[in-house]
C-alpha positions as CSV (number, residue, x, y, z in Angstrom):
1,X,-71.7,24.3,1.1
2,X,-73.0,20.8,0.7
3,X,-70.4,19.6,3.4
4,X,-71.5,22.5,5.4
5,X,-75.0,21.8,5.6
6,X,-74.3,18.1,6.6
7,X,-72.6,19.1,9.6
8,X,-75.8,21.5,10.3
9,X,-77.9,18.7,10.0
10,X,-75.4,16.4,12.5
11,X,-75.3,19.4,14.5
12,X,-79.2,19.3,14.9
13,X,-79.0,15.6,16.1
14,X,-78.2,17.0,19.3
15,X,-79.0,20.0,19.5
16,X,-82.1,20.8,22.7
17,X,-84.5,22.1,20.1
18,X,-84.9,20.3,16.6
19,X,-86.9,22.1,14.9
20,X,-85.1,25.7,15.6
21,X,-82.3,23.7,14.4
22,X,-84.5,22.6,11.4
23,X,-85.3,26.1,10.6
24,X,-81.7,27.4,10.2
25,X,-80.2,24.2,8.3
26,X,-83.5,25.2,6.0
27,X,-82.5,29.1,6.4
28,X,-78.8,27.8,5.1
29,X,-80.1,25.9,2.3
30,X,-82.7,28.7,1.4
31,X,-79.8,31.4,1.2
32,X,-77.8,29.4,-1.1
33,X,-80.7,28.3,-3.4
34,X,-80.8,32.1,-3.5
35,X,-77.9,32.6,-5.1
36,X,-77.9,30.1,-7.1
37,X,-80.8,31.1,-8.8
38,X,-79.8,34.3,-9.2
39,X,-76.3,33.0,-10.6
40,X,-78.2,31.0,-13.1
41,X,-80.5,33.6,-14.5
42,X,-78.1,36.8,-14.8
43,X,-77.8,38.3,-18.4
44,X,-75.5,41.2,-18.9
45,X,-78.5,43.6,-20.2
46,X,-80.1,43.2,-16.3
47,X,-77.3,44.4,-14.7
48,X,-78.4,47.9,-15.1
49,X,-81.9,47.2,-14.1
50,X,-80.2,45.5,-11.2
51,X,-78.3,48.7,-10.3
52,X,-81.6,50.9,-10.2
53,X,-83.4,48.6,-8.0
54,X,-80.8,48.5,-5.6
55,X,-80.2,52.2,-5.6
56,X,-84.4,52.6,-5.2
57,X,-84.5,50.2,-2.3
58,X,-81.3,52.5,-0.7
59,X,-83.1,55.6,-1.4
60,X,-86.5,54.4,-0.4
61,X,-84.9,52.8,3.3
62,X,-82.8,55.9,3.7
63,X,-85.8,58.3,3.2
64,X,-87.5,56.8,6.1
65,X,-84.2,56.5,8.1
66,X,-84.1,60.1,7.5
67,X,-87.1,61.2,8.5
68,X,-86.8,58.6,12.1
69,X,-83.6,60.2,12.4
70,X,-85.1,64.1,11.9
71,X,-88.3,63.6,14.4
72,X,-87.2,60.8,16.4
73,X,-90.5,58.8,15.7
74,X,-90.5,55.3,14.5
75,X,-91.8,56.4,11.5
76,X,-92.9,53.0,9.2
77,X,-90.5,51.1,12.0
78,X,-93.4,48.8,12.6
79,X,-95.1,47.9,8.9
80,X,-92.8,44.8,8.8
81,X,-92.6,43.8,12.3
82,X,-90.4,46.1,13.3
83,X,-90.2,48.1,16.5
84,X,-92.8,49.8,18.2
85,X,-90.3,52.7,19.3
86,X,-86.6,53.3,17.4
87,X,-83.8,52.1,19.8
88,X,-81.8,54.9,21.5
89,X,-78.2,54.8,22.5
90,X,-77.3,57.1,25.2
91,X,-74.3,59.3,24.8
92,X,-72.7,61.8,27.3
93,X,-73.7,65.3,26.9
94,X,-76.3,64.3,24.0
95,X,-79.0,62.4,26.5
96,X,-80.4,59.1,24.5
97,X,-80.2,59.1,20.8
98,X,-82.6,57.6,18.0
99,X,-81.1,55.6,15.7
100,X,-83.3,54.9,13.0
101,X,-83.6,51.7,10.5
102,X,-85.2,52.6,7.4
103,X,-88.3,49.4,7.5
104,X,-85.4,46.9,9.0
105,X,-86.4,45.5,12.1
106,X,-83.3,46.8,13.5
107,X,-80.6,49.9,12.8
108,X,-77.8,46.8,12.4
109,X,-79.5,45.1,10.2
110,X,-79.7,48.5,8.2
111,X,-76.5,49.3,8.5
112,X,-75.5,45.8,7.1
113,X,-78.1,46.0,4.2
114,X,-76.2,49.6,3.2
115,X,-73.0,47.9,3.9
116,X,-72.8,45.8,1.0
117,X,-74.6,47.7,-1.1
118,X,-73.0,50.9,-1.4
119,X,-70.0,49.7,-2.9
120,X,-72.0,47.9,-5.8
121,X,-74.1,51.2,-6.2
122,X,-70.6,53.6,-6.3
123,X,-68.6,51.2,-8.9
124,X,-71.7,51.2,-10.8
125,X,-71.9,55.0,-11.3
126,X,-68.3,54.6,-12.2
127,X,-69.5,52.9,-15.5
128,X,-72.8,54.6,-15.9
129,X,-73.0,57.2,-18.5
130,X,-76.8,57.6,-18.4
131,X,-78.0,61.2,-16.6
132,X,-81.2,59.6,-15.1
133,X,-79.0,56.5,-13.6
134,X,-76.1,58.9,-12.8
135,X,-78.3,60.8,-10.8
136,X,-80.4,57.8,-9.1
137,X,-76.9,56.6,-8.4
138,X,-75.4,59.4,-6.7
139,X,-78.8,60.0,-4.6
140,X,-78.9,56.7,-3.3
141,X,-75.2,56.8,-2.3
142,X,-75.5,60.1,-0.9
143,X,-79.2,59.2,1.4
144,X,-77.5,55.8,2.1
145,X,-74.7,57.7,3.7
146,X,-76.6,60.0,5.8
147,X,-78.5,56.7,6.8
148,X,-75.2,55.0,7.8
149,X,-74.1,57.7,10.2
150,X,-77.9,57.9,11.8
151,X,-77.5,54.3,12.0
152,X,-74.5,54.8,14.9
153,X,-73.8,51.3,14.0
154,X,-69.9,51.9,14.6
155,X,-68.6,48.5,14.0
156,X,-70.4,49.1,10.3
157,X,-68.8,52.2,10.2
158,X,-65.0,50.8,10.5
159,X,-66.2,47.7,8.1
160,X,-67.5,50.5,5.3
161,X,-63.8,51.6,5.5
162,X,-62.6,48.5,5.0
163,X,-65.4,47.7,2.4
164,X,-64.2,51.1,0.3
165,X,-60.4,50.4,0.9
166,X,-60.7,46.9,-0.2
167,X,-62.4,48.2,-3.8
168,X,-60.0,50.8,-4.0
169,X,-57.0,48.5,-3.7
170,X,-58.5,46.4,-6.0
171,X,-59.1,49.0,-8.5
172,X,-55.6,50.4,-8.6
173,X,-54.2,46.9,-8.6
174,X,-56.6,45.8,-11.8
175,X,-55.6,49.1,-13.3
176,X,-59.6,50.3,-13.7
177,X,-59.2,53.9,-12.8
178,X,-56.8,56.3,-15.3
179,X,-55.0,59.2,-13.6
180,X,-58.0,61.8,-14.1
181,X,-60.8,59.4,-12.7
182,X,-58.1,58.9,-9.4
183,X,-58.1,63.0,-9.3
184,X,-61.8,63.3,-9.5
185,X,-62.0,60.7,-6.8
186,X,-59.4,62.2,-4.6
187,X,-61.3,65.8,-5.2
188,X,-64.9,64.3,-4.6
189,X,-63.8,62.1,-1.4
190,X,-62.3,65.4,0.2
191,X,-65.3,67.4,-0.4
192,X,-67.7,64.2,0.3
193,X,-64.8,64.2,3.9
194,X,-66.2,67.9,4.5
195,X,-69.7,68.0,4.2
196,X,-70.0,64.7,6.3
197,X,-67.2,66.3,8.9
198,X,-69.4,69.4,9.0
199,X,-73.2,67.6,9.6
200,X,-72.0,64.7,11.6
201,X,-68.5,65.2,13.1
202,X,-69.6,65.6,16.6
203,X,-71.7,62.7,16.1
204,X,-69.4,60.5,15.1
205,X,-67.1,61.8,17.2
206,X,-69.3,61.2,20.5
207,X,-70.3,57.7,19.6
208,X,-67.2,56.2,19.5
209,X,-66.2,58.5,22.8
210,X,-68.8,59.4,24.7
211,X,-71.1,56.0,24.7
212,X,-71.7,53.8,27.7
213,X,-69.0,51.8,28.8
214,X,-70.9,48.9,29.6
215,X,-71.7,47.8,25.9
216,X,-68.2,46.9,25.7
217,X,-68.4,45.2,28.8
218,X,-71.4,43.2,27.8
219,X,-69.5,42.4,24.9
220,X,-66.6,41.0,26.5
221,X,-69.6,39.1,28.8
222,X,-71.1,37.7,25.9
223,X,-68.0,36.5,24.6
224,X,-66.6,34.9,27.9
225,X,-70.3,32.6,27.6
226,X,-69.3,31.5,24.4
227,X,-66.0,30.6,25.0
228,X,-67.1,28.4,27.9
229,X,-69.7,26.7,25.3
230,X,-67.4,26.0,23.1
231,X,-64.8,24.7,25.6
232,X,-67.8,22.2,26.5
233,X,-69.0,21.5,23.2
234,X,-66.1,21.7,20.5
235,X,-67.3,19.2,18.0
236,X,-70.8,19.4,17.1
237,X,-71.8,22.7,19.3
238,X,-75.2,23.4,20.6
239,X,-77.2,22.6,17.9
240,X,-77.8,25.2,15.1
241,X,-80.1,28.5,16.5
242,X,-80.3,26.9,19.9
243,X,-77.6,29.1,21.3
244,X,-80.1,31.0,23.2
245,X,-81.9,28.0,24.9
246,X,-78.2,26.8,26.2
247,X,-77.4,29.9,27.1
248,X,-78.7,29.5,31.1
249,X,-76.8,26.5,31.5
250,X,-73.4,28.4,30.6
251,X,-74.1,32.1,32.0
252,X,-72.4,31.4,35.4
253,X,-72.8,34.4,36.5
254,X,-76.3,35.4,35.4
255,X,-75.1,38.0,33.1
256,X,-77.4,37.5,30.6
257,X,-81.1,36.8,32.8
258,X,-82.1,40.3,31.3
259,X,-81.2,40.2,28.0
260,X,-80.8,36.5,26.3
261,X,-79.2,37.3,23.4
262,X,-77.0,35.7,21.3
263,X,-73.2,36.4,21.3
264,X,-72.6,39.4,19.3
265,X,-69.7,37.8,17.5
266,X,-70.8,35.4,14.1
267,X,-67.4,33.5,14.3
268,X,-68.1,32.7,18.0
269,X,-71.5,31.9,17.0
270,X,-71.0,29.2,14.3
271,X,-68.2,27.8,17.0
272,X,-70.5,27.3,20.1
273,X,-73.7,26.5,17.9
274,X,-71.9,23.9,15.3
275,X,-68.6,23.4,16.4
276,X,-65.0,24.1,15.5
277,X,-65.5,22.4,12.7
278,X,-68.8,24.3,11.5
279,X,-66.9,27.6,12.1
280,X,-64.1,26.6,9.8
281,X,-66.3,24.8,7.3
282,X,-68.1,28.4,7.6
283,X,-64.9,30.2,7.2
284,X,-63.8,27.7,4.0
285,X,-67.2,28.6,2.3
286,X,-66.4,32.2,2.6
287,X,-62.6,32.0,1.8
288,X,-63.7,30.2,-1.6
289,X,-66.5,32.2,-2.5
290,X,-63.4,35.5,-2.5
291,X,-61.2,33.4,-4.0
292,X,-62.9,32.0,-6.8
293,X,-63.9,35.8,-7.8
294,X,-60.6,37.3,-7.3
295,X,-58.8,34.7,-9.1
296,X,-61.1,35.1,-12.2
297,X,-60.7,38.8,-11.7
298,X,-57.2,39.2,-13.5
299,X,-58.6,37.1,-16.8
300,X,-61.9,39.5,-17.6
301,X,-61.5,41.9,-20.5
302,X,-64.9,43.6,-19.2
303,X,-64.0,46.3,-17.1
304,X,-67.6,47.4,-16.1
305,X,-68.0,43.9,-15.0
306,X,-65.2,43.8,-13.2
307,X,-66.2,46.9,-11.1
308,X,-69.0,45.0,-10.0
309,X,-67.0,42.2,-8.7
310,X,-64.7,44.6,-7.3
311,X,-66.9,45.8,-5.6
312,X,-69.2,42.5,-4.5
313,X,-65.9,41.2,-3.6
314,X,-65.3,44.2,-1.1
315,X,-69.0,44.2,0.1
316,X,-68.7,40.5,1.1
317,X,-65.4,41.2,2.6
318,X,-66.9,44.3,4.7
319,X,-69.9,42.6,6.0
320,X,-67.4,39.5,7.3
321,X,-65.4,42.0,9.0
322,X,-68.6,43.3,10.1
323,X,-69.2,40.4,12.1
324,X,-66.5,40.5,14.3
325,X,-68.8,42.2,16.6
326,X,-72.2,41.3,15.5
327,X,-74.2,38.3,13.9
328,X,-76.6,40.2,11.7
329,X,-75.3,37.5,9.0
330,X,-78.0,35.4,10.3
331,X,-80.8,37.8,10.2
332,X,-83.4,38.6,7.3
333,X,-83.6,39.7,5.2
334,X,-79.5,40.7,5.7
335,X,-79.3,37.0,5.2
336,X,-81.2,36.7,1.9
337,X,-79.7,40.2,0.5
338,X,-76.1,38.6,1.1
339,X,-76.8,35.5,-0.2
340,X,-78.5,37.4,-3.5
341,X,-75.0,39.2,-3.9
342,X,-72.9,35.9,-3.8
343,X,-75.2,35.2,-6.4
344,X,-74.6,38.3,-8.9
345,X,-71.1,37.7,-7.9
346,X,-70.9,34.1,-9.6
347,X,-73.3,35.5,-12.5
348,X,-71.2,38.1,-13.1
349,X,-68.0,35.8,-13.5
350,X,-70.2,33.5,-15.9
351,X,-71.2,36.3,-17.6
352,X,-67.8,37.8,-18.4
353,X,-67.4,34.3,-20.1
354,X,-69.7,34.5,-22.9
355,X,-68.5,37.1,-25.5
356,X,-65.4,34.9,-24.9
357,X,-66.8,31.1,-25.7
358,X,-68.7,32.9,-28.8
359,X,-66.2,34.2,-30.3
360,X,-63.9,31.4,-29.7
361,X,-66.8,29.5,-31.5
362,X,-66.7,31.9,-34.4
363,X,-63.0,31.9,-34.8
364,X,-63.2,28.3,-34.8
365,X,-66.2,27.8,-37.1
Protein backbone atom coordinates (compact mmCIF):
# COMPACT_ATOMS: atom_id res chain seq x y z
CA UNK A 1 0.00 0.00 0.00
CA UNK A 2 2.75 2.32 1.02
CA UNK A 3 4.51 1.80 -2.47
CA UNK A 4 1.10 2.25 -3.97
CA UNK A 5 0.33 5.52 -2.68
CA UNK A 6 3.85 6.85 -3.73
CA UNK A 7 3.18 6.18 -7.19
CA UNK A 8 -0.33 8.11 -6.61
CA UNK A 9 1.38 10.91 -5.32
CA UNK A 10 4.09 10.81 -8.59
CA UNK A 11 1.13 10.29 -10.54
CA UNK A 12 -0.37 13.60 -9.26
CA UNK A 13 2.84 15.48 -10.31
CA UNK A 14 1.48 15.47 -13.66
CA UNK A 15 -1.64 14.98 -13.51
CA UNK A 16 -4.05 18.43 -15.16
CA UNK A 17 -5.70 18.85 -11.87
CA UNK A 18 -3.76 18.57 -8.50
CA UNK A 19 -5.95 18.79 -6.16
CA UNK A 20 -8.59 16.10 -7.67
CA UNK A 21 -5.51 14.13 -7.71
CA UNK A 22 -4.92 15.28 -3.96
CA UNK A 23 -8.30 14.15 -3.03
CA UNK A 24 -8.06 10.48 -4.24
CA UNK A 25 -4.23 9.83 -2.98
CA UNK A 26 -6.05 11.27 0.41
CA UNK A 27 -9.32 8.98 -0.42
CA UNK A 28 -6.45 5.97 -0.83
CA UNK A 29 -4.86 6.73 2.35
CA UNK A 30 -8.21 7.31 4.19
CA UNK A 31 -9.53 3.75 3.05
CA UNK A 32 -6.65 1.98 4.40
CA UNK A 33 -6.43 3.96 7.75
CA UNK A 34 -9.95 2.47 7.70
CA UNK A 35 -8.94 -0.80 7.98
CA UNK A 36 -6.37 -0.55 9.85
CA UNK A 37 -8.19 0.80 12.63
CA UNK A 38 -10.69 -1.51 12.40
CA UNK A 39 -7.89 -4.46 12.29
CA UNK A 40 -6.48 -3.02 15.42
CA UNK A 41 -9.50 -2.70 17.61
CA UNK A 42 -11.38 -6.13 16.68
CA UNK A 43 -12.10 -8.39 19.84
CA UNK A 44 -13.78 -11.66 19.24
CA UNK A 45 -16.96 -10.74 21.60
CA UNK A 46 -17.80 -7.72 18.71
CA UNK A 47 -18.04 -9.96 16.07
CA UNK A 48 -21.62 -10.59 16.85
CA UNK A 49 -22.43 -7.03 17.40
CA UNK A 50 -20.71 -6.58 14.05
CA UNK A 51 -23.05 -9.16 12.37
CA UNK A 52 -26.34 -7.32 13.66
CA UNK A 53 -25.20 -4.01 12.47
CA UNK A 54 -24.45 -5.17 9.16
CA UNK A 55 -27.59 -7.19 8.83
CA UNK A 56 -29.69 -3.81 10.22
CA UNK A 57 -27.93 -1.58 7.68
CA UNK A 58 -29.10 -4.49 4.85
CA UNK A 59 -32.42 -4.59 6.08
CA UNK A 60 -32.81 -0.93 6.63
CA UNK A 61 -31.30 -0.10 2.67
CA UNK A 62 -33.38 -2.92 1.33
CA UNK A 63 -36.66 -1.68 3.04
CA UNK A 64 -36.37 1.52 1.09
CA UNK A 65 -35.16 -0.37 -2.15
CA UNK A 66 -38.28 -2.20 -1.71
CA UNK A 67 -40.64 0.29 -1.40
CA UNK A 68 -38.64 2.52 -4.70
CA UNK A 69 -38.90 -0.70 -6.39
CA UNK A 70 -42.97 -1.30 -5.44
CA UNK A 71 -44.14 2.51 -6.28
CA UNK A 72 -41.47 3.53 -8.52
CA UNK A 73 -40.77 6.84 -6.45
CA UNK A 74 -37.47 7.84 -5.27
CA UNK A 75 -38.52 7.29 -1.96
CA UNK A 76 -35.48 8.68 0.64
CA UNK A 77 -33.25 8.62 -2.85
CA UNK A 78 -32.40 12.14 -2.09
CA UNK A 79 -31.65 12.53 1.97
CA UNK A 80 -27.98 11.85 1.27
CA UNK A 81 -27.46 13.46 -2.02
CA UNK A 82 -28.83 11.10 -3.95
CA UNK A 83 -31.11 11.34 -6.96
CA UNK A 84 -33.92 13.42 -7.43
CA UNK A 85 -35.68 10.60 -9.59
CA UNK A 86 -34.58 6.59 -9.40
CA UNK A 87 -32.70 5.71 -12.78
CA UNK A 88 -34.73 3.59 -15.16
CA UNK A 89 -33.47 1.06 -17.63
CA UNK A 90 -35.53 0.41 -20.54
CA UNK A 91 -36.34 -3.05 -21.50
CA UNK A 92 -38.37 -4.49 -24.51
CA UNK A 93 -41.90 -5.24 -23.74
CA UNK A 94 -41.51 -3.86 -20.07
CA UNK A 95 -41.22 0.13 -21.19
CA UNK A 96 -38.53 1.89 -18.65
CA UNK A 97 -37.86 0.23 -15.37
CA UNK A 98 -36.98 1.73 -11.80
CA UNK A 99 -34.22 0.45 -10.25
CA UNK A 100 -34.07 1.49 -6.85
CA UNK A 101 -30.91 2.13 -4.41
CA UNK A 102 -31.86 1.87 -0.91
CA UNK A 103 -30.18 5.73 0.34
CA UNK A 104 -27.03 4.98 -2.09
CA UNK A 105 -26.62 7.57 -4.43
CA UNK A 106 -26.81 5.06 -7.06
CA UNK A 107 -28.44 1.25 -7.71
CA UNK A 108 -24.43 0.10 -8.35
CA UNK A 109 -23.29 1.34 -5.64
CA UNK A 110 -26.11 -0.71 -3.79
CA UNK A 111 -25.68 -3.55 -5.46
CA UNK A 112 -21.91 -3.44 -4.50
CA UNK A 113 -22.65 -2.57 -0.78
CA UNK A 114 -24.99 -5.93 -0.73
CA UNK A 115 -22.32 -7.61 -2.73
CA UNK A 116 -19.96 -8.03 -0.04
CA UNK A 117 -21.99 -8.17 2.46
CA UNK A 118 -24.31 -10.92 1.99
CA UNK A 119 -21.78 -13.52 2.15
CA UNK A 120 -20.53 -12.25 5.67
CA UNK A 121 -24.24 -12.04 6.77
CA UNK A 122 -25.03 -15.94 5.36
CA UNK A 123 -21.74 -17.61 7.02
CA UNK A 124 -22.61 -15.82 10.00
CA UNK A 125 -26.05 -17.40 10.47
CA UNK A 126 -24.25 -20.57 9.73
CA UNK A 127 -22.62 -20.20 13.34
CA UNK A 128 -25.37 -18.28 15.03
CA UNK A 129 -27.45 -20.23 17.42
CA UNK A 130 -29.27 -17.22 18.87
CA UNK A 131 -33.31 -17.10 17.61
CA UNK A 132 -33.30 -13.16 17.62
CA UNK A 133 -29.90 -13.14 15.46
CA UNK A 134 -31.09 -16.13 13.43
CA UNK A 135 -33.89 -14.36 12.47
CA UNK A 136 -32.31 -10.74 11.86
CA UNK A 137 -29.90 -12.84 9.80
CA UNK A 138 -32.12 -14.51 7.62
CA UNK A 139 -34.31 -11.18 7.08
CA UNK A 140 -31.58 -9.28 6.04
CA UNK A 141 -30.37 -11.98 3.56
CA UNK A 142 -33.75 -12.48 2.37
CA UNK A 143 -34.65 -8.18 1.86
CA UNK A 144 -31.02 -7.95 0.59
CA UNK A 145 -31.90 -10.42 -2.09
CA UNK A 146 -35.02 -8.92 -3.25
CA UNK A 147 -32.88 -5.61 -3.25
CA UNK A 148 -30.23 -7.22 -5.55
CA UNK A 149 -32.61 -8.27 -8.26
CA UNK A 150 -34.49 -4.63 -8.09
CA UNK A 151 -31.12 -3.45 -8.35
CA UNK A 152 -30.88 -4.92 -12.23
CA UNK A 153 -27.25 -4.40 -11.68
CA UNK A 154 -26.35 -7.65 -13.79
CA UNK A 155 -22.69 -7.57 -13.72
CA UNK A 156 -23.38 -7.78 -9.59
CA UNK A 157 -25.53 -10.36 -10.30
CA UNK A 158 -22.90 -12.84 -12.11
CA UNK A 159 -20.18 -11.47 -9.33
CA UNK A 160 -22.75 -12.62 -6.35
CA UNK A 161 -22.34 -16.08 -8.16
CA UNK A 162 -19.00 -15.95 -8.09
CA UNK A 163 -19.00 -14.38 -4.51
CA UNK A 164 -21.31 -17.55 -3.23
CA UNK A 165 -19.23 -20.18 -5.36
CA UNK A 166 -16.02 -18.90 -4.06
CA UNK A 167 -17.37 -19.48 -0.10
CA UNK A 168 -18.73 -22.54 -1.06
CA UNK A 169 -15.55 -23.95 -2.53
CA UNK A 170 -13.82 -22.79 0.26
CA UNK A 171 -16.07 -24.29 2.75
CA UNK A 172 -16.01 -27.85 1.32
CA UNK A 173 -12.25 -27.53 0.82
CA UNK A 174 -11.74 -26.33 4.74
CA UNK A 175 -14.15 -29.14 5.63
CA UNK A 176 -16.73 -26.54 7.56
CA UNK A 177 -19.95 -28.02 6.51
CA UNK A 178 -20.87 -31.94 7.73
CA UNK A 179 -22.98 -33.91 5.29
CA UNK A 180 -26.48 -32.72 6.98
CA UNK A 181 -25.59 -28.92 6.96
CA UNK A 182 -24.51 -29.65 2.84
CA UNK A 183 -28.34 -31.31 2.65
CA UNK A 184 -29.94 -28.46 4.35
CA UNK A 185 -28.10 -26.14 2.04
CA UNK A 186 -28.77 -28.01 -1.09
CA UNK A 187 -32.72 -28.23 0.11
CA UNK A 188 -32.84 -24.41 1.16
CA UNK A 189 -30.89 -23.11 -2.14
CA UNK A 190 -33.55 -25.09 -4.31
CA UNK A 191 -36.41 -23.68 -2.53
CA UNK A 192 -34.53 -20.11 -2.14
CA UNK A 193 -33.93 -21.13 -6.56
CA UNK A 194 -37.98 -21.29 -6.66
CA UNK A 195 -39.40 -18.54 -4.88
CA UNK A 196 -36.85 -16.13 -6.62
CA UNK A 197 -37.60 -18.07 -10.22
CA UNK A 198 -41.29 -17.49 -9.41
CA UNK A 199 -41.17 -13.33 -8.37
CA UNK A 200 -38.39 -12.43 -10.57
CA UNK A 201 -37.73 -14.89 -13.39
CA UNK A 202 -39.02 -12.79 -16.15
CA UNK A 203 -37.09 -10.05 -14.72
CA UNK A 204 -34.04 -11.43 -14.75
CA UNK A 205 -34.71 -13.03 -17.63
CA UNK A 206 -35.52 -9.70 -19.68
CA UNK A 207 -32.58 -7.72 -18.39
CA UNK A 208 -30.02 -9.72 -19.49
CA UNK A 209 -32.14 -10.18 -23.03
CA UNK A 210 -34.34 -7.68 -23.70
CA UNK A 211 -32.09 -4.39 -22.58
CA UNK A 212 -30.83 -1.80 -25.04
CA UNK A 213 -28.09 -2.80 -27.13
CA UNK A 214 -26.30 0.30 -26.98
CA UNK A 215 -25.00 -0.04 -23.23
CA UNK A 216 -22.81 -2.61 -24.49
CA UNK A 217 -21.86 -0.54 -27.18
CA UNK A 218 -20.97 2.35 -24.97
CA UNK A 219 -19.12 -0.02 -23.14
CA UNK A 220 -16.92 -1.17 -25.66
CA UNK A 221 -16.70 2.93 -26.45
CA UNK A 222 -15.56 3.65 -23.14
CA UNK A 223 -13.11 1.10 -23.25
CA UNK A 224 -11.63 1.90 -26.75
CA UNK A 225 -10.92 5.81 -24.95
CA UNK A 226 -9.10 4.15 -22.43
CA UNK A 227 -7.08 2.07 -24.24
CA UNK A 228 -5.88 5.05 -26.34
CA UNK A 229 -4.98 6.79 -22.87
CA UNK A 230 -3.15 4.36 -21.84
CA UNK A 231 -1.28 3.79 -25.14
CA UNK A 232 -0.33 7.62 -24.69
CA UNK A 233 0.37 7.61 -21.15
CA UNK A 234 1.68 4.07 -19.96
CA UNK A 235 3.85 5.08 -17.09
CA UNK A 236 2.40 7.58 -14.81
CA UNK A 237 -1.24 7.86 -16.46
CA UNK A 238 -3.42 10.89 -16.22
CA UNK A 239 -3.11 11.81 -12.89
CA UNK A 240 -5.26 10.07 -10.25
CA UNK A 241 -9.33 11.15 -10.61
CA UNK A 242 -8.47 13.30 -13.58
CA UNK A 243 -9.68 10.74 -16.00
CA UNK A 244 -12.59 12.75 -16.73
CA UNK A 245 -10.82 16.22 -17.50
CA UNK A 246 -8.51 14.12 -20.20
CA UNK A 247 -11.17 12.49 -21.45
CA UNK A 248 -11.88 15.35 -24.47
CA UNK A 249 -8.49 15.18 -25.53
CA UNK A 250 -8.78 11.19 -26.26
CA UNK A 251 -12.57 10.82 -27.28
CA UNK A 252 -11.78 11.06 -31.06
CA UNK A 253 -14.91 10.57 -32.02
CA UNK A 254 -16.99 12.60 -29.59
CA UNK A 255 -18.53 9.65 -28.09
CA UNK A 256 -18.62 10.73 -24.86
CA UNK A 257 -19.69 14.92 -25.28
CA UNK A 258 -23.08 13.70 -23.60
CA UNK A 259 -22.15 11.72 -20.89
CA UNK A 260 -18.31 12.28 -19.47
CA UNK A 261 -18.00 9.48 -17.48
CA UNK A 262 -15.38 7.56 -16.46
CA UNK A 263 -14.57 4.07 -18.09
CA UNK A 264 -16.79 1.61 -16.60
CA UNK A 265 -13.93 -0.83 -16.12
CA UNK A 266 -11.66 -0.27 -12.53
CA UNK A 267 -8.59 -2.15 -14.07
CA UNK A 268 -8.74 0.18 -17.13
CA UNK A 269 -9.17 2.96 -14.75
CA UNK A 270 -6.16 2.56 -12.43
CA UNK A 271 -4.17 1.87 -16.06
CA UNK A 272 -5.10 5.21 -17.88
CA UNK A 273 -5.26 7.34 -14.48
CA UNK A 274 -1.83 5.86 -12.85
CA UNK A 275 -0.25 3.83 -15.20
CA UNK A 276 0.63 0.21 -15.88
CA UNK A 277 2.43 0.25 -13.06
CA UNK A 278 -0.42 1.65 -10.74
CA UNK A 279 -2.71 -1.03 -12.07
CA UNK A 280 -0.39 -3.82 -11.16
CA UNK A 281 0.74 -2.26 -7.96
CA UNK A 282 -3.26 -2.14 -7.54
CA UNK A 283 -3.60 -5.65 -8.53
CA UNK A 284 -0.40 -6.75 -6.07
CA UNK A 285 -2.24 -5.01 -3.17
CA UNK A 286 -5.35 -7.03 -3.85
CA UNK A 287 -3.54 -10.39 -4.64
CA UNK A 288 -1.81 -10.05 -1.12
CA UNK A 289 -4.64 -8.92 0.82
CA UNK A 290 -6.38 -12.86 -0.52
CA UNK A 291 -3.41 -14.38 0.01
CA UNK A 292 -2.41 -13.49 3.25
CA UNK A 293 -6.00 -14.68 4.48
CA UNK A 294 -6.20 -17.82 2.60
CA UNK A 295 -2.90 -18.87 3.51
CA UNK A 296 -3.62 -18.41 7.32
CA UNK A 297 -6.97 -20.02 6.58
CA UNK A 298 -5.71 -23.78 6.75
CA UNK A 299 -3.87 -23.03 10.40
CA UNK A 300 -7.21 -21.69 12.45
CA UNK A 301 -8.81 -24.11 14.82
CA UNK A 302 -11.83 -21.51 15.02
CA UNK A 303 -14.26 -22.60 12.60
CA UNK A 304 -16.77 -19.63 13.20
CA UNK A 305 -13.90 -17.49 12.47
CA UNK A 306 -12.96 -19.05 9.70
CA UNK A 307 -16.54 -18.61 8.11
CA UNK A 308 -16.11 -15.16 8.38
CA UNK A 309 -12.99 -15.15 6.44
CA UNK A 310 -14.45 -17.46 4.05
CA UNK A 311 -16.69 -15.44 3.42
CA UNK A 312 -14.74 -11.76 3.50
CA UNK A 313 -12.37 -13.65 1.33
CA UNK A 314 -15.22 -14.35 -1.25
CA UNK A 315 -16.89 -10.88 -0.81
CA UNK A 316 -13.55 -9.16 -1.75
CA UNK A 317 -13.08 -11.60 -4.56
CA UNK A 318 -16.85 -10.82 -5.91
CA UNK A 319 -16.59 -7.15 -5.77
CA UNK A 320 -13.02 -7.34 -7.88
CA UNK A 321 -14.77 -9.37 -10.30
CA UNK A 322 -17.36 -6.92 -10.09
CA UNK A 323 -15.27 -4.46 -11.49
CA UNK A 324 -14.61 -5.78 -14.64
CA UNK A 325 -17.45 -3.77 -15.84
CA UNK A 326 -17.74 -1.01 -13.38
CA UNK A 327 -15.57 1.27 -11.05
CA UNK A 328 -17.92 1.61 -8.09
CA UNK A 329 -14.54 0.60 -6.06
CA UNK A 330 -13.86 4.24 -6.06
CA UNK A 331 -17.08 5.47 -4.83
CA UNK A 332 -18.40 6.12 -1.21
CA UNK A 333 -19.23 5.02 0.77
CA UNK A 334 -18.62 1.40 -1.38
CA UNK A 335 -15.06 2.61 -0.96
CA UNK A 336 -15.01 2.95 2.85
CA UNK A 337 -17.45 -0.28 3.43
CA UNK A 338 -14.70 -2.30 1.44
CA UNK A 339 -11.99 -0.94 2.98
CA UNK A 340 -13.77 -1.64 6.62
CA UNK A 341 -14.06 -5.46 5.42
CA UNK A 342 -10.24 -5.80 4.60
CA UNK A 343 -10.12 -4.53 7.92
CA UNK A 344 -12.36 -7.35 9.88
CA UNK A 345 -10.57 -9.53 7.55
CA UNK A 346 -6.98 -8.90 9.13
CA UNK A 347 -8.73 -8.71 12.69
CA UNK A 348 -10.17 -11.64 12.32
CA UNK A 349 -6.80 -13.55 11.39
CA UNK A 350 -5.23 -11.71 14.55
CA UNK A 351 -7.91 -12.70 16.43
CA UNK A 352 -7.83 -16.40 15.65
CA UNK A 353 -4.17 -15.99 17.18
CA UNK A 354 -4.84 -15.23 20.61
CA UNK A 355 -6.34 -18.32 22.45
CA UNK A 356 -3.26 -19.75 20.59
CA UNK A 357 -0.25 -17.35 22.04
CA UNK A 358 -2.15 -17.67 25.60
CA UNK A 359 -2.10 -20.92 25.86
CA UNK A 360 1.18 -21.39 24.51
CA UNK A 361 2.14 -18.93 27.43
CA UNK A 362 0.38 -21.16 29.93
CA UNK A 363 1.86 -24.30 28.75
CA UNK A 364 5.07 -22.72 28.90
CA UNK A 365 4.75 -20.90 32.21
Amino acid sequence: MAVLVVWYAAAALGAPDRLLAGFDLLATMRGFAIAWIVASLLRRDLLGAILALLALQVILHSSFAVAQGVTGRPIGAGWFGGLDELLGEPLAGRGLVRRPAGLFTHPITYAGALLITLPLLLAGLSKQRGVMMRMLLLAALALGGVGLVLSLSRGVWISMVVAMGVLGAIALRRRLLSSRQIRMILIGGFAVVLVFGAAFGSRIYDRFTKSDASNLDSRLGMNAIALRMIAANPVFGTGPNNYALNLPHYDVKGFMDDYPAPVHNLYLLEAAEAGIPGLLLFVALMGAILMAAMRRLPHMHDRELQWIVAALVAGLIGILFAQISDFSFRLEPLRSMIWLEVGLLFGVLQVDRIPRVAGHRAATG
